[in-house]
N, C-alpha and C positions, 0 to 999 in steps of 0.2 A: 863324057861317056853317056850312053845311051841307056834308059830306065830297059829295064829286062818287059818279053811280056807274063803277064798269068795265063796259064790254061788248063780251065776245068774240064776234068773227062769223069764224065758221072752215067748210070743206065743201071736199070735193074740188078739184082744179085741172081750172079749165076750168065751175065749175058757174056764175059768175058775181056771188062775191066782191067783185070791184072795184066793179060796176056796183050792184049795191047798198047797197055804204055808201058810195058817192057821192051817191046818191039820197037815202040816208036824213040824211047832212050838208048835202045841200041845204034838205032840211024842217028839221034843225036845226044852223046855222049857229054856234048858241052851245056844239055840242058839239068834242071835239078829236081828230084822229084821230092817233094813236101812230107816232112815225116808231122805225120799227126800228133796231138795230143790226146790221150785217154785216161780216165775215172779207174778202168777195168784191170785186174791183177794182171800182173806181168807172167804170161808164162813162160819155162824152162828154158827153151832156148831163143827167147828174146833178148835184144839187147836195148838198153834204154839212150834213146837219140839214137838209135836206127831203126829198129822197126813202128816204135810211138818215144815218144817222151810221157813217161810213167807217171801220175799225180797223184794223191790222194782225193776221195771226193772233195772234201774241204780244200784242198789245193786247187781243184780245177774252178771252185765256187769262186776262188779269192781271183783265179786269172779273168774270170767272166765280169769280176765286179771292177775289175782294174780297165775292164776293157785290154785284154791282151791279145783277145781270139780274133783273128779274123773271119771266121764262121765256127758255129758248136751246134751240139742235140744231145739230145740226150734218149740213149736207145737202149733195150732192154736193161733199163736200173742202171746203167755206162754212163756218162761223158766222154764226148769226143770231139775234137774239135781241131784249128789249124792256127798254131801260134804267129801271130801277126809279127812278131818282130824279127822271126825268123825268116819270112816271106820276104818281108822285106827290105833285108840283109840281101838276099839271092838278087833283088829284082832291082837296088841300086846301085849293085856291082855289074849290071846289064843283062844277066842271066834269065833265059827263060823258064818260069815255075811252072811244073806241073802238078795240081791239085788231083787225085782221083779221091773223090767224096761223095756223099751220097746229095740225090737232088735237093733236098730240104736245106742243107748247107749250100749247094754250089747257086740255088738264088738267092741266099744272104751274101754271098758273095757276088753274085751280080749284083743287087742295091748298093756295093760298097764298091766297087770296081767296075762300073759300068764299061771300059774299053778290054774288061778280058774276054779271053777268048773259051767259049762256052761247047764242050762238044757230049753230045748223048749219042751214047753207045745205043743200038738196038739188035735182039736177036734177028733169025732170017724167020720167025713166025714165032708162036705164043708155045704152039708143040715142041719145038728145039728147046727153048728157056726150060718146061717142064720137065726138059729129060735130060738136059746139062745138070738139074739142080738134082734129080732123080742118081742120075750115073755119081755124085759126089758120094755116097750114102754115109754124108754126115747130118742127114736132118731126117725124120720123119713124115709123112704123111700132109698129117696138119699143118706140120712148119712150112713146109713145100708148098701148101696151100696158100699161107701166110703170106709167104714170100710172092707169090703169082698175086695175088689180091693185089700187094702192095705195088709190084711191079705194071698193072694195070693201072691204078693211080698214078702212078711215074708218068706212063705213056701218054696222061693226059696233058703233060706239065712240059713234055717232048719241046711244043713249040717255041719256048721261052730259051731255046739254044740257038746257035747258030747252023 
């Protein structure tokens, strides 16, 4: 049997992430998409090993020191990351993974997987991103700012995909 491939799909928040490997799992239903691991409470109607696999901080520290992750960060006071042995259950049964992660993770995961497949999302200009993130009104001002700041650093990291 044939090794599965990886494929990271990572690009700023708010460019439309979700909505595209939803789409693209819909055209291929035989592929799997990577449930994360998280530091951060579970909320209400999450379910643990579908939406994240749940850990305590300490828990996530002891996966990091085992080396279990195949990429992590650590983001507003969070852990998060992508359970390596889960990966790679999927990808020695031949199945193709898809990672959506943020770019900080998906180049630790190119240094550790140099043959996957690397793709960055981009808005159609820097005003659409501002006003997808605007139209959610789950963030503020500032955060919206944040978010644009950061997503311009991204843009510069662009090249490092395929």
């Amino acid at each position: 049997m044939n090794k599965g491939k990886l494929i990271v799909v990572s690009g700023p928040s708010g460019v439309g992430k979700d909505t595209v490997v939803s789409e693209y799992l819909k055209l291929h239903p035989e592929d799997v998409l990577s449930v994360s691991m998280t530091s951060r409470p579970k909320r209400d109607y999450e379910v643990d090993g579908v939406h994240y696999y749940f850990k305590t901080k300490e828990g996530f520290e002891e996966e990091i020191e085992k080396g279990n992750l195949l990429e992590y960060a650590l983001y507003n006071g969070n852990y998060y990351g992508t359970p390596l042995d889960k990966v790679n259950e999927q990808l020695d049964q031949g199945n193709e993974v898809v990672l959506e992660i943020e770019v900080e993770g998906a180049i630790q995961v190119k240094r550790k997987v140099p043959d996957c497949v690397m793709i960055f999302i981009v808005p159609p200009g820097k005003q659409a991103l501002y006003d997808r993130l605007k139209r959610r009104g789950t963030e503020n001002e500032d955060v919206i700012a944040e978010r644009i700041a950061k997503a311009n650093r991204e843009f510069k990291l662009a090249h490092l995909y395929d």
